[in-house]
N, C-alpha and C positions, 0 to 999 in steps of 0.2 A: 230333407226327407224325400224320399223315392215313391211317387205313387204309381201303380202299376194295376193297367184297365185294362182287361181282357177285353173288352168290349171294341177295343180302338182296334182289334185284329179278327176278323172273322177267324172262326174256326170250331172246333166239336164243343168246347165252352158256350159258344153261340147257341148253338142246338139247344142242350141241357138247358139253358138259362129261360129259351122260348118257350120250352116244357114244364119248366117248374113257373112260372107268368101265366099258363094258359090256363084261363078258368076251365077248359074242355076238358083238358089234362089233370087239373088237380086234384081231383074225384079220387086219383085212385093214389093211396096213400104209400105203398110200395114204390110206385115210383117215382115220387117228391123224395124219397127218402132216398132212393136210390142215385139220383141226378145230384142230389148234396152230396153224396158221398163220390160221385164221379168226378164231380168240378173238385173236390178236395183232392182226390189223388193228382188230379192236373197241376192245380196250384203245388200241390211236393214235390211234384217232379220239377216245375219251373223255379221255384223256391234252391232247388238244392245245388242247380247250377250257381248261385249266388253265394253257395257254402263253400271252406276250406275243405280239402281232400288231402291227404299222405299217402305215402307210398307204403306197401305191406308186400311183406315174402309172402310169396306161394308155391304150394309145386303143385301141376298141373298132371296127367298120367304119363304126357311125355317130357315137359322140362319145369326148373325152377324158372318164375318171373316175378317181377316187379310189377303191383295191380294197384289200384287206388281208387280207396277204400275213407268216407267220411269222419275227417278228425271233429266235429264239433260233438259237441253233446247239447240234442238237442229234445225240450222241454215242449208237450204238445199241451196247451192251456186251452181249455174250453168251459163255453159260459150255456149253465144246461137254459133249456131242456131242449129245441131247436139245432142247438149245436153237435151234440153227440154223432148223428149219421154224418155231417160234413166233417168233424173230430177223427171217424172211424177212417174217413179217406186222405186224409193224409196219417193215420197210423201204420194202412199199408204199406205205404209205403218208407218211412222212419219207421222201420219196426222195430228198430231198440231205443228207439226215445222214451225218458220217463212221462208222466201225463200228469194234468192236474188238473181241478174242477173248480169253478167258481159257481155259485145262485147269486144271479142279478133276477131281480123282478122292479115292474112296476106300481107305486101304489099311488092309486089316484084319491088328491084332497076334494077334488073337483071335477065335473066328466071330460073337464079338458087340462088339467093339470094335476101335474105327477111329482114322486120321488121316487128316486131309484134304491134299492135297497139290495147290499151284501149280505148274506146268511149264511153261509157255507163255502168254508176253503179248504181242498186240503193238495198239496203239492209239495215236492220234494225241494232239498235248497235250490235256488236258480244260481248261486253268485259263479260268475265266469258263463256259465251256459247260454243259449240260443234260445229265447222261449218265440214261439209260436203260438199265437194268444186268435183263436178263431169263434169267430160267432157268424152266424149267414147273414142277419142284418145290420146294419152298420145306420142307425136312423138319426138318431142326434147325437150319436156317441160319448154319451154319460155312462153309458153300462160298459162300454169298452176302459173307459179311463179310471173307473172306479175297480173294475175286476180288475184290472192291470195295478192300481196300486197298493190292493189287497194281497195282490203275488208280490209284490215288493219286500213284504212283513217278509216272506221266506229267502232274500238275498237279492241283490242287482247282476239281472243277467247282462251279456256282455252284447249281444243284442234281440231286438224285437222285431219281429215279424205279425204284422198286424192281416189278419184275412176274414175277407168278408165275402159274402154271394152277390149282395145291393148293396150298396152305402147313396146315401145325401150326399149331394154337394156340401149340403150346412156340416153334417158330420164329420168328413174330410179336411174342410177348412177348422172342427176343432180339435181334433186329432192332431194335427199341423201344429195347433199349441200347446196341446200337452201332452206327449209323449216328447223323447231324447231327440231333437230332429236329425243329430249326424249318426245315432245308431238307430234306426229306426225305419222301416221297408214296411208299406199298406198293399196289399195284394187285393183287388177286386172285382168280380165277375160284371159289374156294371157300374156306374156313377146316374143318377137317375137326380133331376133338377131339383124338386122339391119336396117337404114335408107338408101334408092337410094339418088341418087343428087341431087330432089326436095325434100327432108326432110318428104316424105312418106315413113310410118313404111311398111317394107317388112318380110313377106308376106303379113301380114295388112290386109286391104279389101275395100280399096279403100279411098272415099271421103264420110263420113259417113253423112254429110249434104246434100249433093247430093242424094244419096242413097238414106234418109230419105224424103225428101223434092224436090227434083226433078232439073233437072243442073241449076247453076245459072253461067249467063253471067258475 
């Protein structure tokens, strides 16, 4: 399995990433929303170099040529409510990929322990396709592996693309166990060392649904 840290390369990821972290910054909710959706077109365009391409006839105003043109069919999976603006940014760019939604929430037995809980699926078949399964935080990655094999009920894609904004070290090493590790590519704007006792990635940047969309009770 391929993990892949923007973080190890400066560059406009960098930027966005400082903007959506800065408490100064996350006041204004347009543009937390905006920067998930900017690092998600980033990650599609880096994403797509790792895809299969064919060759397609065209004719141009002055000649016929040979262009190439994305052969995969590829499946944009997102885990609401957080996820939908980072979602939108790789839609631009995959703009005929089909799309699918998963509801992971937390319910706490205790104010420091949880289950994770599926409610809602709906996606097209995956079998043979590319799904791209995106949430922005990546904290103990139960929500990632349980939406992921809720998408499974609808066929085995032929591979997965995992993307995050943050992820856990802890997250990553269990993601590493349970996803396909020889089909299987983790895309992340940071890798950030630990989780505190609510299972918030620290440093992190908080509640990225909140953030995005404003506190919910």
């Amino acid at each position: 399995m391929e993990i892949i840290n923007f973080a190890e390369t400066p560059s406009l990821v960098s930027q966005y990433m400082t903007e959506l972290r800065d408490v100064n910054v996350q006041g204004d909710m347009m543009r937390f929303r905006r920067n998930l959706q900017r690092i998600g077109g980033i990650m599609a365009y880096e994403m797509s170099k790792r895809m299969a391409f064919e060759k397609k006839p065209i004719t141009t105003p002055l000649a016929d040529m040979q262009a190439d043109v994305l052969s995969e069919q590829v499946v944009l999976g997102t885990i609401f409510r957080a996820g939908l603006p980072f979602h939108q940014g790789f839609l631009e760019y995959f703009d005929k990929a089909q799309n699918a939604f998963v509801s992971a929430y937390r319910k706490y037995r205790e104010k420091e322990n949880f289950d994770v809980f599926i409610e809602y699926i709906a996606s097209p078949r995956l079998d043979g396709k590319t799904l791209v399964l995106v949430d922005p935080m990546l904290a103990t990655g139960v929500s990632m592996e349980l939406s992921y094999r809720a998408l499974l009920t609808k066929g085995t894609p032929a591979r997965v693309h995992v993307a995050s904004i943050v992820a856990s070290q802890q997250a990553i090493d269990y993601i590493r166990n349970v996803f396909p590790d020889d089909s299987t590519t983790v895309w992340v704007g940071a890798i950030d060392p630990v989780l505190n006792a609510h299972s918030y990635i620290v440093p992190g940047l908080g509640d990225a649904g909140d953030l995005a969309y404003g506190v919910k009770e």
